[in-house]
C-alpha positions in Angstrom: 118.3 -134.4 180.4 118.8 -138.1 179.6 118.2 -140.4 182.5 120.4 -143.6 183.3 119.0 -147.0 181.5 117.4 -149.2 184.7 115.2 -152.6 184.9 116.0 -154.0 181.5 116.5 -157.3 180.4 120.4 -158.8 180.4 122.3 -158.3 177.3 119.1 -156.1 176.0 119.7 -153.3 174.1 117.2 -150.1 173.9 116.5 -148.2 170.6 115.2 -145.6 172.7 116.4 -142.8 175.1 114.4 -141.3 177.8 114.9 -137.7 178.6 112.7 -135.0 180.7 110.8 -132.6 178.9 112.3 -129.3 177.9 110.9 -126.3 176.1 112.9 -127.5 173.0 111.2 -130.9 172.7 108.0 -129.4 172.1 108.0 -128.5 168.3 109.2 -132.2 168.0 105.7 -133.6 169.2 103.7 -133.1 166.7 102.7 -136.7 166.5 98.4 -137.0 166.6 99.3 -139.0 169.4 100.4 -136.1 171.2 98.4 -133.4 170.0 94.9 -133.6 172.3 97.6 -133.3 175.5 99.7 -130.2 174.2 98.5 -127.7 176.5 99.3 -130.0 179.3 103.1 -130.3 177.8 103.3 -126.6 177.0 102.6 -125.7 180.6 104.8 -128.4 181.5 107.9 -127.2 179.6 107.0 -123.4 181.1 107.3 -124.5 184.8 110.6 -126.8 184.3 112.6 -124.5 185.8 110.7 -123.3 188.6 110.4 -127.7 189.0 113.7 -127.7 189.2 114.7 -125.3 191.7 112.1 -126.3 194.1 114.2 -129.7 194.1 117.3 -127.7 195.0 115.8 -125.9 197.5 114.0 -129.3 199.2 110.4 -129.2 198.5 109.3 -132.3 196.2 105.6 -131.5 195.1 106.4 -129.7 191.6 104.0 -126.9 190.4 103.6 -128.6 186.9 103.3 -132.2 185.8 106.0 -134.6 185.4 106.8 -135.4 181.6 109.1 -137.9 180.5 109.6 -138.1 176.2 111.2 -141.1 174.8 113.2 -140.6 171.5 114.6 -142.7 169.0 118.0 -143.8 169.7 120.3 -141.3 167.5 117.3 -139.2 166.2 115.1 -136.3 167.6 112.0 -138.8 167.1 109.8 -139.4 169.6 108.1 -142.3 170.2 106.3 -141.6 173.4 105.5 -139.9 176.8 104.2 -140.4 180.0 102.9 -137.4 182.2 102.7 -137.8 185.8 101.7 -135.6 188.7 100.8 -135.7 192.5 97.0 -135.9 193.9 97.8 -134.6 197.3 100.1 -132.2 199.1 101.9 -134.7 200.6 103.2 -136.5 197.3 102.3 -139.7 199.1 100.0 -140.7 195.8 100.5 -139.7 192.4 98.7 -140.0 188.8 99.4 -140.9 185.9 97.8 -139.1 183.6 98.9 -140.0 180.1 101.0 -142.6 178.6 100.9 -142.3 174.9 103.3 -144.1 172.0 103.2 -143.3 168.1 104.0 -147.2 167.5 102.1 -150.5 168.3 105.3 -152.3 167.8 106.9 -151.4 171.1 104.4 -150.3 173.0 104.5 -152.6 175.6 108.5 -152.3 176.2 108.1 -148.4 175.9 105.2 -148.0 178.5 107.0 -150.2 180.9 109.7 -148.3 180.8 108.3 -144.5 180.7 106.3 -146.1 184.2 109.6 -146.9 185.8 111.0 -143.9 185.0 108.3 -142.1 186.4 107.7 -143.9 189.2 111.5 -144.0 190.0 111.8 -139.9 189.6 108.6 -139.4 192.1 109.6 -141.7 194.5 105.3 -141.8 196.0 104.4 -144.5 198.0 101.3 -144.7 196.0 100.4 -144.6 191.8 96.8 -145.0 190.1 96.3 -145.1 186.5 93.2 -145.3 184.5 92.9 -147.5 181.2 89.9 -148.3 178.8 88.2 -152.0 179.4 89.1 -153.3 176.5 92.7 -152.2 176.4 94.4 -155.6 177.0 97.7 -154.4 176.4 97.6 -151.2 178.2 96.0 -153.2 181.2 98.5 -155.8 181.0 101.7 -153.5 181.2 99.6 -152.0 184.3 99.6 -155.2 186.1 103.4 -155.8 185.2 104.4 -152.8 186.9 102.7 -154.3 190.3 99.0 -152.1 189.6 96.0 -153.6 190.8 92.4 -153.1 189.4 90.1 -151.2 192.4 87.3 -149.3 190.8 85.2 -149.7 186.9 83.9 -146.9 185.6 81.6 -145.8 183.1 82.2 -142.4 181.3 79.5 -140.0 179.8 79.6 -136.8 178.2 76.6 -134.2 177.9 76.5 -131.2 176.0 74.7 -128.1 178.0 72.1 -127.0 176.1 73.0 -123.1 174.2 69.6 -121.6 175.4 69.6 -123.1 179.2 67.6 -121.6 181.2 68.7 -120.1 184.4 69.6 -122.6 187.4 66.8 -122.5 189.8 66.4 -124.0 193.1 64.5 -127.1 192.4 65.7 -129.0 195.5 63.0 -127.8 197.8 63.4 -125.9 200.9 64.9 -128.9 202.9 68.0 -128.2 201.2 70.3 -125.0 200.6 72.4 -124.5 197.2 76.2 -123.5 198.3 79.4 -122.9 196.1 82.4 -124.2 197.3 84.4 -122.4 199.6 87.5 -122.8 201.8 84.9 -122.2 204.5 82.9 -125.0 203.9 84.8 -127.2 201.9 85.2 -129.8 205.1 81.7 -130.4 204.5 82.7 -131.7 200.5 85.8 -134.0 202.0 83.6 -135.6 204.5 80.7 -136.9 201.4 83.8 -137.6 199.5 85.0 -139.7 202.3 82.2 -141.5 202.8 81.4 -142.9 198.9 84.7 -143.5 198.4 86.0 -147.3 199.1 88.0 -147.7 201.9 91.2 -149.1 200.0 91.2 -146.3 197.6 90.5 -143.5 199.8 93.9 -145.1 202.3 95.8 -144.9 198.4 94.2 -141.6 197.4 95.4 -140.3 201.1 93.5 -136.6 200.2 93.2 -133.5 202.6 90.5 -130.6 202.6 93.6 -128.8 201.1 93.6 -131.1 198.0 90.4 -131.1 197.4 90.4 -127.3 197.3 93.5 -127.1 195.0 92.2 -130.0 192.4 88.8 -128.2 191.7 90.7 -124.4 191.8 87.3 -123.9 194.1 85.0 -124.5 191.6 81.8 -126.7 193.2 78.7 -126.5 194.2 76.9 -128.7 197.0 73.5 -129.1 198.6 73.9 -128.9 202.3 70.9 -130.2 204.7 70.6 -127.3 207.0 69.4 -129.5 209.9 72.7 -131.5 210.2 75.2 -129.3 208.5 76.2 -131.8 206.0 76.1 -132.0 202.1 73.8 -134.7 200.8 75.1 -133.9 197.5 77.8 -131.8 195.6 79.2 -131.6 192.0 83.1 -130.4 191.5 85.4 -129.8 188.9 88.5 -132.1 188.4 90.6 -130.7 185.3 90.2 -130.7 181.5 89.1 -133.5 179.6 91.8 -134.7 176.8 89.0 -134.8 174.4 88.3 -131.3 175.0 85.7 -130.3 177.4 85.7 -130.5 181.6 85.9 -133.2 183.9 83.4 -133.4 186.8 82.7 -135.2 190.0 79.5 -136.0 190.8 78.6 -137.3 194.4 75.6 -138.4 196.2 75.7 -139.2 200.1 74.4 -143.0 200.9 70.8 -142.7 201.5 69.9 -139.5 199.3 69.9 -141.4 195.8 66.2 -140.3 195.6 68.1 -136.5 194.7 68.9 -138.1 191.0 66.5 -136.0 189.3 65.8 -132.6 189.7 68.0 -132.2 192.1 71.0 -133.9 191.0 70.1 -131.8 187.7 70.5 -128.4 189.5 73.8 -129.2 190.7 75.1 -129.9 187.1 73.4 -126.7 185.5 74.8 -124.9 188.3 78.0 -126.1 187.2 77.8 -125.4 183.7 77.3 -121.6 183.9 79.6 -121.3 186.3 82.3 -122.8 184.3 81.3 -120.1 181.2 80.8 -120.8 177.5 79.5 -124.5 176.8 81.6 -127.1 176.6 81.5 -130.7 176.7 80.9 -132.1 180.6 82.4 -135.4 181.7 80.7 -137.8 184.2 81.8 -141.2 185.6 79.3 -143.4 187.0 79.3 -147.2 188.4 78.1 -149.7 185.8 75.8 -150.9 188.4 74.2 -147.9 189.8 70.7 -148.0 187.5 69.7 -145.0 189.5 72.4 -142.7 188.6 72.5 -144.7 184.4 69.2 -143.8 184.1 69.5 -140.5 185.2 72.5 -139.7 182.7 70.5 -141.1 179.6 67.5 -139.0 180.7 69.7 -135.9 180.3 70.7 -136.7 176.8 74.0 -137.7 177.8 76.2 -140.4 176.0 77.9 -143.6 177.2 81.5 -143.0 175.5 83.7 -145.5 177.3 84.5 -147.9 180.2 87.7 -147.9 182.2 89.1 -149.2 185.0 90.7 -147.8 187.9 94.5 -149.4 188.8 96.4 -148.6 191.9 99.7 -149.8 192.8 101.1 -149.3 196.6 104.9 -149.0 197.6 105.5 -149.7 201.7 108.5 -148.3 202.7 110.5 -148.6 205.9 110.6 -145.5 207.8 114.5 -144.6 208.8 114.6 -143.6 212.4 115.9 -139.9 212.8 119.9 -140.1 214.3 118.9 -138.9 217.6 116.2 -141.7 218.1 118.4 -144.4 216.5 121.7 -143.1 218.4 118.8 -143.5 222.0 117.7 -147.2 221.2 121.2 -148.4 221.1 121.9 -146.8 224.3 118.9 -148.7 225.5 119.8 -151.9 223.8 122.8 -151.4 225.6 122.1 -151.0 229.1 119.2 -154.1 228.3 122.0 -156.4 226.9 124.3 -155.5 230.5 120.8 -156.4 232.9 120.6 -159.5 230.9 122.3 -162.6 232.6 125.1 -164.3 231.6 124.4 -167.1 229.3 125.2 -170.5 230.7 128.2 -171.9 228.1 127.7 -174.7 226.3 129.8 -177.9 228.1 132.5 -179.5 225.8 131.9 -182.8 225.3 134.2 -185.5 227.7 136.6 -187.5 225.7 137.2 -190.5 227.0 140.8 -190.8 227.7 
């Protein structure tokens, strides 16, 4: 479906056309721009229609991600895509999750307006994107579309070893080694809270709910028995682009001495339980030595730095009909206590 042209330039004309992904667009992105991010379109075009008719019947948060293709104007070639999708229940904040082009030349135009589109069509109160350090452009098209810089990252990869050994407790007896569960999953939310800066976790706006669905219940934490709180936890966050599995790796303020062993356990853990070997993905602050040093002891690699945009929409609440339709009544009665207003004297001409 082609969507109406919006937020261009006076007497500008577009060589492109936007439209929403369908399950006939898919054998025309075949571009190696698209290909890492095909399973992510094919099981976008699969759940379009069940999308669609969750709009009809009122309920906003799809089941897939949002994917908008842009084609050349009069030709089935496509030129780029953005994919979108919420973080929470609510739909309050959503991601973007890829915005790709096949051409340098309009890049900049294109992304712009594959971000408006999306934003338009999700209508969240809340976006955050992630782009690499040294992208100026995509940064800069960022920024134009109102998104702010809140976090830098670091991103490693590590390859388990084939022969690992079996995960063993190494975190002594102070602590206890627990999968995540619906049951204690409270206990993840509150560590995530409490590393998480404030301004991000107000945008990120995440329930004990949406923690649960974004890791599919795949986690594992060390709990300290004595307070009934984990100290540490590792969870899964979706598949890498490059291939491989994303992972979040927490440590509770105070317990950084657990980067070691400890820390270690929690990331074996998490390898066998996600099956074959495969390419693990870590983030880490570029200034936290303790967990760098940690990483490079492992074997792992330093592959990239990004940073972390957010962009905030405040809306004005309308007042339900009943509660609007009650404060004019009040307004009303106020205005008929008030006294009358003493008028204002003509002026005396003289005569």
């Amino acid at each position: 479906m082609a969507l109406p042209w919006t937020g261009l330039r006076p007497h500008a004309r577009p060589n492109w056309r936007l439209e929403t992904l369908a399950g006939w667009h898919l054998p025309l992105l075949g571009d190696p721009a698209f290909l890492p991010i095909q399973p992510v379109l094919h099981r976008a075009a699969l759940m379009g229609m069940p999308n669609q008719l969750l709009r009809w019947i009122g309920r906003d948060r799809p089941l897939a991600p949002q994917v908008f293709v842009a084609f050349a104007e009069h030709s089935q070639t496509a030129l780029g895509l953005v994919v979108s999708s919420p973080l929470n229940r609510s739909g309050s904040c959503w991601q973007v999750q890829h915005l790709r082009t096949t051409r340098a030349d309009l890049r900049s135009e294109l992304s712009a307006d594959l971000l408006r589109a999306a934003m338009e069509r999700a209508n969240a109160c809340s976006w955050v994107a992630v782009s690499a350090t040294a992208d100026c452009q995509r940064l800069a098209v960022l920024r134009e579309q109102g998104f702010q810089p809140l976090r830098q990252d670091q991103l490693w990869c590590w390859q388990p070893p084939c022969d690992q050994p079996p995960a063993a407790n190494l975190a002594g007896g102070e602590l206890q080694l627990r999968p995540l569960q619906r049951r204690n999953a409270v206990q993840l939310w509150h560590l995530e809270q409490t590393v998480c800066p404030a301004q991000l976790r107000q945008i990120l706006d995440r329930r004990v709910e949406d923690l649960l669905e974004q890791s599919q219940g795949r986690g594992w934490m060390l709990i300290d028995p004595n307070r009934d709180v984990a100290v540490a936890a590792i969870r899964w966050q979706g598949e890498h682009a490059g291939g491989g599995h994303d992972l979040e790796l927490c440590l509770h303020p105070g317990w950084e001495h657990l980067y070691g062993p400890a820390s270690t356990l929690l990331l074996m853990q998490m390898a066998q339980s996600l099956g074959a070997p495969s390419t693990l993905w870590l983030r880490s602050d570029p200034f936290d030595s303790t967990r760098l040093a940690w990483l490079a002891s492992l074997g792992a690699e330093h592959r990239s730095d990004r940073v972390l945009m957010a962009r905030s929409l405040w809306r004005r609440q309308a007042l339900p009909d009943g509660q609007s339709l009650a404060n004019r009544r009040l307004e009303a009665v106020l205005a008929q206590l008030q006294g009358r207003q003493r008028p204002v004297p003509t002026p005396v001409e003289r005569r």
